[in-house]
C-alpha positions as CSV (number, residue, x, y, z in Angstrom):
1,X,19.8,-27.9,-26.5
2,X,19.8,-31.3,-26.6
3,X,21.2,-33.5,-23.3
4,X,24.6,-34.7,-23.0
5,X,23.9,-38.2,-24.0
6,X,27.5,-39.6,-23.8
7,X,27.4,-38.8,-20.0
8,X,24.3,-40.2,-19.6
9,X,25.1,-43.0,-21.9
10,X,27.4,-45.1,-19.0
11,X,27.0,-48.6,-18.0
12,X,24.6,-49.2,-14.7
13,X,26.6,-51.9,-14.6
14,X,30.3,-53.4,-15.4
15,X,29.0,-56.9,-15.7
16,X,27.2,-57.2,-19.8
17,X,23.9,-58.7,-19.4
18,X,23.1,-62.0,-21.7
19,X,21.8,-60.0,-24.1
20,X,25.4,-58.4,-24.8
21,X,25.6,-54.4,-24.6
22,X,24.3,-51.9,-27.3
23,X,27.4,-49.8,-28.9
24,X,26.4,-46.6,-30.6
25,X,27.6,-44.5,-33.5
26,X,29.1,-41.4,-31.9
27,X,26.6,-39.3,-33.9
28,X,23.9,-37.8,-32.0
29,X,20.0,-38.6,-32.6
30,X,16.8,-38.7,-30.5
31,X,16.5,-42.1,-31.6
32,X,19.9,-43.0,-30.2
33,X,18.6,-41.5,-26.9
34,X,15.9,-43.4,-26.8
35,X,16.9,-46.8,-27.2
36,X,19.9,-46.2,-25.2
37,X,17.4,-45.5,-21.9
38,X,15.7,-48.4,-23.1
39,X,18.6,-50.3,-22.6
40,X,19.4,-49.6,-19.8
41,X,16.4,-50.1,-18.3
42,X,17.2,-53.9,-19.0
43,X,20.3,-53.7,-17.4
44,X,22.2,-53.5,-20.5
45,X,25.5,-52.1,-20.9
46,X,25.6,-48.6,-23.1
47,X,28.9,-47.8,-25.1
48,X,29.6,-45.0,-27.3
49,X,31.7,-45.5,-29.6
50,X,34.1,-43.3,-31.8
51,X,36.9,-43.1,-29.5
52,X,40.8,-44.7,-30.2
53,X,40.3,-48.2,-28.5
54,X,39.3,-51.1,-30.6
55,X,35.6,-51.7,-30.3
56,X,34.8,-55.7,-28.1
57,X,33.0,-57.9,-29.6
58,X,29.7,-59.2,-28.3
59,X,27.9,-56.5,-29.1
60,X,24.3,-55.3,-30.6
61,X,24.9,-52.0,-32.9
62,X,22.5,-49.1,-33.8
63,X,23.7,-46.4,-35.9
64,X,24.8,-45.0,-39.5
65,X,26.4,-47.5,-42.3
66,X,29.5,-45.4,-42.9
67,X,30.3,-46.1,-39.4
68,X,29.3,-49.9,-39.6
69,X,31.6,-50.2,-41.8
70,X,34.6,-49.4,-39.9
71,X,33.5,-51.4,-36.6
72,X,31.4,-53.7,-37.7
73,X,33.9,-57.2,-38.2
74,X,35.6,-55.7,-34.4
75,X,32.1,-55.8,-32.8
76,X,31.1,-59.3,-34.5
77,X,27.7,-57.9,-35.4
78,X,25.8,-59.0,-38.0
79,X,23.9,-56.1,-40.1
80,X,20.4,-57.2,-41.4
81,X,18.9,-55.7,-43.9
82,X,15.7,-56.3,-46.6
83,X,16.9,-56.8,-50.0
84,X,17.0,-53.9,-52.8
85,X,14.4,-56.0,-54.8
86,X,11.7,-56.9,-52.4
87,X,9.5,-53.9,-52.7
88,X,9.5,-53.7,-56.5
89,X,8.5,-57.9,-56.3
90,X,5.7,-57.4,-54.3
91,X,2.0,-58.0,-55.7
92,X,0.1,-54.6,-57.1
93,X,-2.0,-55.3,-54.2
94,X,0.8,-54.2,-51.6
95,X,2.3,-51.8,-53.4
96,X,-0.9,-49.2,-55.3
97,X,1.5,-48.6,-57.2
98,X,3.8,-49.0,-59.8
99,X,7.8,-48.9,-59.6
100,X,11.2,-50.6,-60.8
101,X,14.9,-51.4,-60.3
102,X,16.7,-49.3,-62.6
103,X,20.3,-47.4,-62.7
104,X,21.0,-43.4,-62.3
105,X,21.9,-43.5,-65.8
106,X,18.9,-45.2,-67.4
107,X,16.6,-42.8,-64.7
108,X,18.5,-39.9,-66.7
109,X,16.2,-40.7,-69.5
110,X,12.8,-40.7,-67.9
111,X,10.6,-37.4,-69.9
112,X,8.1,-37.6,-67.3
113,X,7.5,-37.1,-63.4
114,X,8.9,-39.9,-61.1
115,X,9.8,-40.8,-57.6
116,X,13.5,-42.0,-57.5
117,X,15.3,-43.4,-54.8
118,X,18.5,-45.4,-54.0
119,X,17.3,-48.5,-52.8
120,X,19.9,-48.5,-49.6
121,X,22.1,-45.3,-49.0
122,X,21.0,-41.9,-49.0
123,X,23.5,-40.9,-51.8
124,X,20.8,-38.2,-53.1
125,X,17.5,-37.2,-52.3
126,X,14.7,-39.5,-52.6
127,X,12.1,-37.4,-54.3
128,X,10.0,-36.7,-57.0
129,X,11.8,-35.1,-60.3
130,X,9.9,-33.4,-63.0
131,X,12.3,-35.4,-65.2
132,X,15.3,-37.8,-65.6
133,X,17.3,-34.8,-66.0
134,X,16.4,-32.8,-62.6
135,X,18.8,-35.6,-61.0
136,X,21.6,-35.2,-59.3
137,X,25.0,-36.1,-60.4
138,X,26.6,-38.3,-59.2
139,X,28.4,-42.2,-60.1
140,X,25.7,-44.9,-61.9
141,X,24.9,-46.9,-59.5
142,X,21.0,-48.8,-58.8
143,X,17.7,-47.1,-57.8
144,X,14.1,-47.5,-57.4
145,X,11.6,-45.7,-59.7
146,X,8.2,-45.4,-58.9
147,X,5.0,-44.1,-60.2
148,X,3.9,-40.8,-58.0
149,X,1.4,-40.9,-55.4
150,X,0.6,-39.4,-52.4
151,X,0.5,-40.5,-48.9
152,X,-2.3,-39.4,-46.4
153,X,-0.8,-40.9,-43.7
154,X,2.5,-42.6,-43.5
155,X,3.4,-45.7,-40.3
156,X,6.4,-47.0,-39.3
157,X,6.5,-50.3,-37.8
158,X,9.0,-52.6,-36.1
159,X,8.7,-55.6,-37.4
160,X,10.1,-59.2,-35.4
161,X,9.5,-62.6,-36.9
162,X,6.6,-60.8,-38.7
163,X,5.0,-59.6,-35.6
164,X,4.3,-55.7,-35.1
165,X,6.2,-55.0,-32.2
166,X,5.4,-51.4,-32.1
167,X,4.8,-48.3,-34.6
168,X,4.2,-44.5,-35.4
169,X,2.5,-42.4,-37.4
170,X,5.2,-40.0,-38.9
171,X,3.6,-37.9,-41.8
172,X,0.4,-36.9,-42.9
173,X,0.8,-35.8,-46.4
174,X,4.3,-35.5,-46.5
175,X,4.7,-33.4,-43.1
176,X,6.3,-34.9,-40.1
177,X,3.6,-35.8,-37.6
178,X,4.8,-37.9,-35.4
179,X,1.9,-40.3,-33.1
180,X,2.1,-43.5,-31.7
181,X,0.6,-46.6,-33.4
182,X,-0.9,-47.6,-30.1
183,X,-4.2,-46.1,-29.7
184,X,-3.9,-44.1,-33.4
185,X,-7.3,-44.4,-35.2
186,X,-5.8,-46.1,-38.0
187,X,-3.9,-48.9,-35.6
188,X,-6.5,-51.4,-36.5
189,X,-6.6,-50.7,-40.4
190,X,-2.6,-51.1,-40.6
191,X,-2.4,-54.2,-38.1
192,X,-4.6,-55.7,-40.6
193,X,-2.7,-54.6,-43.6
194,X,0.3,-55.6,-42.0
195,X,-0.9,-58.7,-40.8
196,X,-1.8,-60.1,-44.3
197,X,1.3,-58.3,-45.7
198,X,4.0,-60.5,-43.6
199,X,1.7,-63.2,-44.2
200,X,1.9,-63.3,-47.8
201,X,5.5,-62.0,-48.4
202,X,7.0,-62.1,-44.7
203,X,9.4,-64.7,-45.9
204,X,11.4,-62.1,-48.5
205,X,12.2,-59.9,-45.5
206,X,14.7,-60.4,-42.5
207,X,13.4,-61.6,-38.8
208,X,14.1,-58.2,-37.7
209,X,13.4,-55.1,-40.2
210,X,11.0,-52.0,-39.9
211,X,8.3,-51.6,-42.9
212,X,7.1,-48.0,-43.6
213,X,3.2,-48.5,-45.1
214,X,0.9,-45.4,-45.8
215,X,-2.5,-45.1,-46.3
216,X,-2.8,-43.7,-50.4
217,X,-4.9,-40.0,-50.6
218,X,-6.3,-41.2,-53.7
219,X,-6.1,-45.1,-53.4
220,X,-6.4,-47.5,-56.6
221,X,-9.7,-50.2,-56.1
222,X,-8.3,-52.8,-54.2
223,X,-5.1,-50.8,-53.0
224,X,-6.2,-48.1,-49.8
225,X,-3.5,-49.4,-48.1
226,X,0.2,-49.6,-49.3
227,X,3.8,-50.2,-48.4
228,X,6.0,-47.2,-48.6
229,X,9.6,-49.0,-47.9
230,X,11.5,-51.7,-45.9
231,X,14.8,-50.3,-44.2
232,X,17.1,-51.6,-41.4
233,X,15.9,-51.5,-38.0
234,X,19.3,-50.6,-36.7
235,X,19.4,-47.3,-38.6
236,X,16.1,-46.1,-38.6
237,X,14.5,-43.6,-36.3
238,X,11.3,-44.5,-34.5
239,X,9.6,-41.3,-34.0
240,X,6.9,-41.9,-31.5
241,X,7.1,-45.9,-31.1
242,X,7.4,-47.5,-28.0
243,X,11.4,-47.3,-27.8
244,X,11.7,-50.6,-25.4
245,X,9.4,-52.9,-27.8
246,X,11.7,-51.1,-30.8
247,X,14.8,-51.2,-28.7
248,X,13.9,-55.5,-29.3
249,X,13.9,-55.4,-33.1
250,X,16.7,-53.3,-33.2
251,X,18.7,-55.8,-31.4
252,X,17.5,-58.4,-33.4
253,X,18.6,-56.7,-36.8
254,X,22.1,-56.0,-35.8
255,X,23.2,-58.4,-32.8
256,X,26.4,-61.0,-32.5
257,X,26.8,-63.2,-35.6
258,X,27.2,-65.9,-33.6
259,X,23.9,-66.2,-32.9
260,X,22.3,-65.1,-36.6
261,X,19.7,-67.7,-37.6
262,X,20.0,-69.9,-40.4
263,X,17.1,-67.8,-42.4
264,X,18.5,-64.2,-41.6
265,X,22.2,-65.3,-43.2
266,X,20.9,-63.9,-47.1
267,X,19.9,-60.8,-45.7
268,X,22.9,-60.0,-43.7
269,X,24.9,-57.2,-45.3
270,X,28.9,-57.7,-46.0
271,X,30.7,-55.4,-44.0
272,X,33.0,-54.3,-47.4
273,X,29.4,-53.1,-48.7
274,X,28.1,-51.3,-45.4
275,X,30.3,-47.9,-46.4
276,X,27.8,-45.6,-48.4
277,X,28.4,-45.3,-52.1
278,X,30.8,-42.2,-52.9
C-alpha cells in the first residue's frame, strides 16, 4: 500500500523559499513522491493540489496535462515542452532509424508493420501495429511513424542546458528494468552519445526536457546508439534517477513565467493546448 503522500506532503515551512514551492497534481505516483521529498529537503514548500481554493501563483508544477490545463494560467507556470517535429528532424545518425510526422488518418493506410505514436498525449497506445488498420479509433489528429526496431536497453535522462543531470536505465528489451545511470555499465557509452547529441542538435530542444535514448539490439553501421524520444520533464517519471538532481530539471521545465528565458519562450506550451486531445 502505498504511503499517504498528501500527509506527508506538508510544508516544513510557511515561509516559500526563493525557488517558489512545487504544487502537485492530486494524482498519485512514485515519481510525485519522490520529487516531493526532494523538495523538501531544500526547504521548499510542497502543495497538493485538487482541492476548492484557487491555486497561488509563484509556483513550479509537476504533474499530468489534463490537470495543467485547468491550473496552469492561476499558478503562472510556464509548461516546456520539445517540439512534435524535433525527433523526426534529427540526422539518421541519431535516430537508426527511420520515422515521420503523419495524421491518424493517413497512418490508417500503412499495409505494413509500424511503430505509431502521438507525438504529445497519450490518446492511444504507442505501439507497433501489424497495419494501418490495427489502430485505434479515435479523431484525426498528428502522429509519429517510425520504422520498427528493437531496444536492448532503453535510458532516461534529465536534461538542463544540455547537461545530463542524472538518468536510468528503465527497459531492457521492452521490460521495465529500472537502474540508475550512475555507475550502470553503459553510463559512459550514453554520456558520450548524449554529449555529442545536445551538441549537435541541443539548440531544437528546451533548457529543461528529459531525452529517452536506447542502445539498438541490432544497430545500423554508424547507428549503436539512438534516441527513443524527447518529453517534458514535468510529466515524466524518473524511475531510478537521482530525484534531487531530477527534482532541478523538473523545476526548470515548468517554473514561474516570469522568469522563462528568452530561448525557452517557443517551446512553452499554451495553456488552451495543455488539455489532452478528446
Amino acid at each position: 500500500m502505498p504511503v499517504d503522500w498528501r500527509a506527508r506532503s506538508v510544508a516544513t515551512s510557511s515561509t516559500v523559499t526563493k525557488q517558489g514551492f512545487l504544487a502537485l497534481a492530486p494524482q498519485y505516483t512514485t515519481t510525485s513522491e519522490l520529487l516531493s521529498a526532494a523538495a523538501r529537503r531544500r526547504g521548499m514548500e510542497v502543495e497538493v493540489l485538487g482541492g476548492a481554493g484557487t491555486p497561488r501563483p509563484g509556483a513550479h508544477y509537476y504533474g499530468g496535462p489534463g490537470f495543467a490545463a485547468r491550473v496552469a494560467d492561476d499558478l503562472g507556470v510556464a509548461l516546456l515542452e520539445p517540439s512534435d517535429d524535433w525527433l523526426t528532424a534529427l540526422p539518421y545518425e541519431y535516430t537508426g532509424r527511420h520515422m515521420a510526422m503523419s495524421t491518424l488518418s493517413q497512418a490508417r493506410r500503412l499495409s505494413r508493420s509500424a511503430f505509431v505514436k502521438p507525438p504529445r498525449e497519450k490518446s492511444f497506445p504507442a505501439a507497433v501495429y501489424p497495419t494501418g488498420a490495427h489502430l485505434p479509433p479515435g479523431p484525426d489528429a498528428p502522429v509519429l511513424i517510425s520504422d520498427v526496431v528493437t531496444w536492448a536497453a532503453e535510458f532516461r535522462l534529465y536534461v538542463l542546458d544540455g547537461e545530463v543531470r542524472t538518468g536510468s536505465q528503465y527497459t531492457t528489451f521492452g521490460r521495465l528494468d529500472a537502474a540508475p545511470l550512475e555507475g550502470h555499465r553503459h553510463e559512459a557509452a550514453v554520456r558520450a552519445f548524449a554529449a555529442d547529441l545536445f551538441s549537435a542538435c541541443g539548440d531544437g530542444l528546451p533548457s529543461a526536457v528529459v531525452v529517452d535514448v536506447g542502445l539498438l539490439s541490432t544497430p545500423e553501421p554508424g547507428a549503436e546508439w539512438a534516441v527513443v524520444e524527447a518529453n517534458m520533464a514535468w510529466f515524466s517519471n524518473c524511475y531510478a534517477a537521482d530525484p534531487d538532481r531530477a527534482l532541478d530539471v523538473v523545476l526548470h521545465s515548468a517554473g514561474p513565467r516570469t522568469a522563462l528565458a528568452d530561448r525557452d519562450h517557443r517551446f512553452c506550451r499554451p495553456t488552451e493546448d495543455a488539455a489532452p486531445a478528446g
